[in-house]
N, C-alpha and C positions, 0 to 999 in steps of 0.2 A: 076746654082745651085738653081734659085729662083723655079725656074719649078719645080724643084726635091721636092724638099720641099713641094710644094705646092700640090703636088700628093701625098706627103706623108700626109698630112694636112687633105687631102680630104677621104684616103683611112682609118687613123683614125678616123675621121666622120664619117665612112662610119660603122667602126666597133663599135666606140660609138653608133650609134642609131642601130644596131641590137641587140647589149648588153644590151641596154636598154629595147627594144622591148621584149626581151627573159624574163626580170625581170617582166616586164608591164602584160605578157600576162601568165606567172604563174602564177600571183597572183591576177588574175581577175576570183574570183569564181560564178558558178554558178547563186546567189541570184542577185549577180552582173551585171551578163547578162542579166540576165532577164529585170530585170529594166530599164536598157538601149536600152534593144529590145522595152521593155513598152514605153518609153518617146520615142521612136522613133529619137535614137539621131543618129547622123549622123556616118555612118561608120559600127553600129551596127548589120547589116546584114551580112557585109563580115568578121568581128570578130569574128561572131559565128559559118561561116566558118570556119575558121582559126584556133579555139580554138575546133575543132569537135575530131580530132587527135592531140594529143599533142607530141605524138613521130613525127610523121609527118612536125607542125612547130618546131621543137624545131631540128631537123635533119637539115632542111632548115635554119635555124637561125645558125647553127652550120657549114655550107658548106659556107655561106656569111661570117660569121667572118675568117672562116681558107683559104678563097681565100683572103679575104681583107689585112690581117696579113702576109700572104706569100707576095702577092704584094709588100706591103710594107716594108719586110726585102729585099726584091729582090734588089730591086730601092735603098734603103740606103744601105746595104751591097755593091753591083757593083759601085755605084755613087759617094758618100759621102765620101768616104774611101781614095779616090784620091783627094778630096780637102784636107780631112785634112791631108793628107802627102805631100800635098804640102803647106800646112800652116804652118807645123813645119820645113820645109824645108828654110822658108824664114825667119824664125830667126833663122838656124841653127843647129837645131836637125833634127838627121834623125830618121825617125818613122818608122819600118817595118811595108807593107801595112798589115798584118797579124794580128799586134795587134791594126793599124787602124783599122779590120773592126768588132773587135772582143769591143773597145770603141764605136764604132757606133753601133753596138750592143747593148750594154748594154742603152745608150742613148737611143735609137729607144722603145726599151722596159718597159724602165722608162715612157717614156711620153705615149707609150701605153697602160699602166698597167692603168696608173692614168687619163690618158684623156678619152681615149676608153675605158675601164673597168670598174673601181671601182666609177668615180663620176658619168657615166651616169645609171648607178645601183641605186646607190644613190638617184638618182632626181629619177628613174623610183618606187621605192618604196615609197617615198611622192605623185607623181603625177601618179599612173599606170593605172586608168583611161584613162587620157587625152592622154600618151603614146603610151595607147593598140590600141586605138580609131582613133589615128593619125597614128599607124605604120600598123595596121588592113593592107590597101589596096597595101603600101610597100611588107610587110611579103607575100600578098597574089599570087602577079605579080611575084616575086622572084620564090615562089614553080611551080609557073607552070614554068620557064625559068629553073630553076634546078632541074627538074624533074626527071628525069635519078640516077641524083645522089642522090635527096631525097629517089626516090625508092630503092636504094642500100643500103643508110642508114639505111632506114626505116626496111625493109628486114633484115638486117643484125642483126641491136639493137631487131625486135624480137623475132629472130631465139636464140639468146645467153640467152632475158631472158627467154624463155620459155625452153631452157636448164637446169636455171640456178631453176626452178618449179615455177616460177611465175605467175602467173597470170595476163594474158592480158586484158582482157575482162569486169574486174571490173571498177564501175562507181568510175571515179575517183570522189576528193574532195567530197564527200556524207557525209553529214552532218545528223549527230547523233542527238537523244536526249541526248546523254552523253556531245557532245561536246557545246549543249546549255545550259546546267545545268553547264558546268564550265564559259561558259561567265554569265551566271546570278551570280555566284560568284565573278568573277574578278572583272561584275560590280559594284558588294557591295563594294569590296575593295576597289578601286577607286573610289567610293563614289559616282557611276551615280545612285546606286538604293539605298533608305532605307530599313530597317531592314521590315516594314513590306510590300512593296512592291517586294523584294525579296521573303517573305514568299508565297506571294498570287503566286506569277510566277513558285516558287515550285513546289504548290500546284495544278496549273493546270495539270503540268505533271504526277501527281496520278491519277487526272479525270479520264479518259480512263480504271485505274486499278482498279478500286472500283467496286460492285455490290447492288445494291441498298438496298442487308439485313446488310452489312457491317453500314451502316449509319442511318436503320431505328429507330423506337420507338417500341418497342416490341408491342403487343396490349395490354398484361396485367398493362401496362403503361399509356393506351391512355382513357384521358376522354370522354369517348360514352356514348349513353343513350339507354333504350330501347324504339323501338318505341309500345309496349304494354301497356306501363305503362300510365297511367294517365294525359293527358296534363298538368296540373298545374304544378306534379311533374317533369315533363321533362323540360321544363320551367326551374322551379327552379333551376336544376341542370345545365341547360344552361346558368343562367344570375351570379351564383357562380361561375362558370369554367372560365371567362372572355375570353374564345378562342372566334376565329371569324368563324370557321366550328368545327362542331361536329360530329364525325361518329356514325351512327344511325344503331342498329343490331333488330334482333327480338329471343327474344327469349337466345339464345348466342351465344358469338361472334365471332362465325362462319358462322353462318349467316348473313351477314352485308348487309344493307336495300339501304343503302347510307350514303351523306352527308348531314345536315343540313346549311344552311349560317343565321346566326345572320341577316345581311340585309333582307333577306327574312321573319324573325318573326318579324324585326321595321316594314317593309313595310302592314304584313298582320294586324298586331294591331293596327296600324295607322287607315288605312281602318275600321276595325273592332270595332273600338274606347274601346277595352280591351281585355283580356285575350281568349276569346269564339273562340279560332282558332284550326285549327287541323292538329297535328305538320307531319300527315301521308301525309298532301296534296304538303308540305312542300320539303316532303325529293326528294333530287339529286342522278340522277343516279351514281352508286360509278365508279371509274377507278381503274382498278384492274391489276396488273403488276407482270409477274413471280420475283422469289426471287432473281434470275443469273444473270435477266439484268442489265448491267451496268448501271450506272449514267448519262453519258454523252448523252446515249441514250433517258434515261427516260428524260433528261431536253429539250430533244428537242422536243420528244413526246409532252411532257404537254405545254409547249409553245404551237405549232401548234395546241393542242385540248381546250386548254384554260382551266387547272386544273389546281389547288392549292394545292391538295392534292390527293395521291395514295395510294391505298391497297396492301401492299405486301404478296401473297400467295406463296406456295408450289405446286410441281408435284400433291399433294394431298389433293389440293384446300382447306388445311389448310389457315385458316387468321393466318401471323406471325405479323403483325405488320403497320405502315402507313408510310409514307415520304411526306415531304413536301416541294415544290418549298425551300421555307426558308433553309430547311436542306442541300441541295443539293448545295444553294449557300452559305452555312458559311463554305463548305470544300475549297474555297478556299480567302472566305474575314477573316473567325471566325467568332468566334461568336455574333451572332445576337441578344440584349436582348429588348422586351419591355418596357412597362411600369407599368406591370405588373411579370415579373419574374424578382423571386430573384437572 
């Protein structure tokens, strides 16, 4: 009787760790792989084998469990059933072997449900990592030995769904921005983000949606100067405006000259040791950016060119208006004040 058992013991092990295996390796998504292909952890290579077709392991995980389960009722149904009718025999009840084998049954099933089933399920949704990683090279040996039958599976399950109008061929687990805008929510709930760090994480995912007229300064807005006018006066209106660039037009302001930089009038006065400078020598060449382009675009532009500030035009080399690094980054910290706006 101990043998019997113990091949029963074994053949539920056998069906616990692919039931687990099957939990482990559903729920090892993509970002997940990856990672572990990154750190180069061990097993990692034949995982991502293994998890390449998932009807394929999951067909193989399904032929290991329903051979392992057969076995196992086989050996207790024929075996088991004859002790225990002769166990109730020896104190005197008589048990038809019938509904012996139909207790051992139920027995056999009970401990499979909950041995082989449901707790190793359990462990493999806390620990599916270390599972996938550990049954990886298991799961893998298996498909090539039941090969045949994986392929009849396989065959089978995609013959019905593609009956059924399904679609085979879609990337599974593809992760959305919808679905990372609800984990950015859940995590507010749960309290891994605050209120204004949830907002800035929003906020990136507009980036990409914006176009750089959406956010600008109109020009009838922007304090410029002309660079015809009178050095003193432009001056003045420079050191009043407390900006640190000034876009410089000739004439109006559609014609735009450039930018002037406040450090480049300390530095020419200094030298100069007063006002006698000439704001024409002065002016930067402008960056001038269609009205369509996006933001995420321009931010990388003016990073790599090293601007601070942009000219937004029209197909009709209209000036609409300026953007400024500053702006482009308050869509998604807010807003930015000095120490001089109100």
């Amino acid at each position: 009787m101990i043998p019997i058992l113990l091949v029963i013991v074994l053949l539920t092990a056998a069906n616990a760790l692919f039931a687990a295996s099957e939990m482990a390796l559903v729920s090892i998504k993509p970002s997940t792989m990856y990672q572990l292909i990154q750190k180069k952890e061990k097993n990692s290579k034949i995982l991502e084998k293994v998890t390449e077709d998932s009807t394929k392991y999951l067909s193989t995980i399904q032929v290991a469990i329903t051979f392992s389960g057969f076995l196992s009722s086989a050996f207790a149904g024929s075996q088991l059933s004859v002790y225990l009718v002769n166990m109730f025999d020896n104190i005197g009840i008589i048990l038809p072997n019938n509904i012996a084998v139909i207790i051992i049954t139920v027995l056999l099933s009970f401990f499979t449900l909950v041995f082989g089933e449901l707790v190793p399920k359990r462990i493999a949704l806390v620990k599916s990592i270390k599972i996938a990683l550990f049954s990886a090279p298991i799961i893998y040996m298996v498909m090539k030995v039941f090969a045949p039958f994986v392929w009849l599976l396989t065959t089978s399950t995609t013959g019905v769904v593609r009956l059924l109008g399904i679609k085979t061929k879609q990337k599974e687990d593809q992760v959305t921005e919808k679905d990372i805008r609800e984990l950015i929510v859940y995590g507010h709930i749960e309290g891994l983000y605050q209120e204004q760090e949830k907002k800035m994480l929003e906020r990136i995912f507009l980036f990409d949606d914006l176009n750089v007229e959406s956010i600008m300064t109109p020009i009838e807005n922007v304090m410029s100067v002309d660079c015809e006018e009178p050095n003193y006066q432009v001056i003045e209106k420079i050191i009043e405006s407390k900006f640190s660039r000034i876009p410089v037009y000739k004439g109006t302001l559609d014609d735009i000259q450039g930018v002037i930089l406040i450090k480049d009038i300390l530095d020419r006065m200094f030298h100069t040791k007063g006002l006698d400078i000439k704001i024409k020598d002065m002016i930067r060449e402008p960056y001038v950016v269609i009205n369509k382009m996006k933001i995420n675009r321009l931010l990388l532009e003016m990073k790599q060119k090293k601007y601070h500030l942009a000219f937004i035009m029209n197909e009709e080399k209209k000036v609409l208006g300026i953007i400024t690094l500053e702006d482009i980054i308050e869509e998604i910290v807010g807003e930015i004040y000095d120490e001089h706006d109100k």
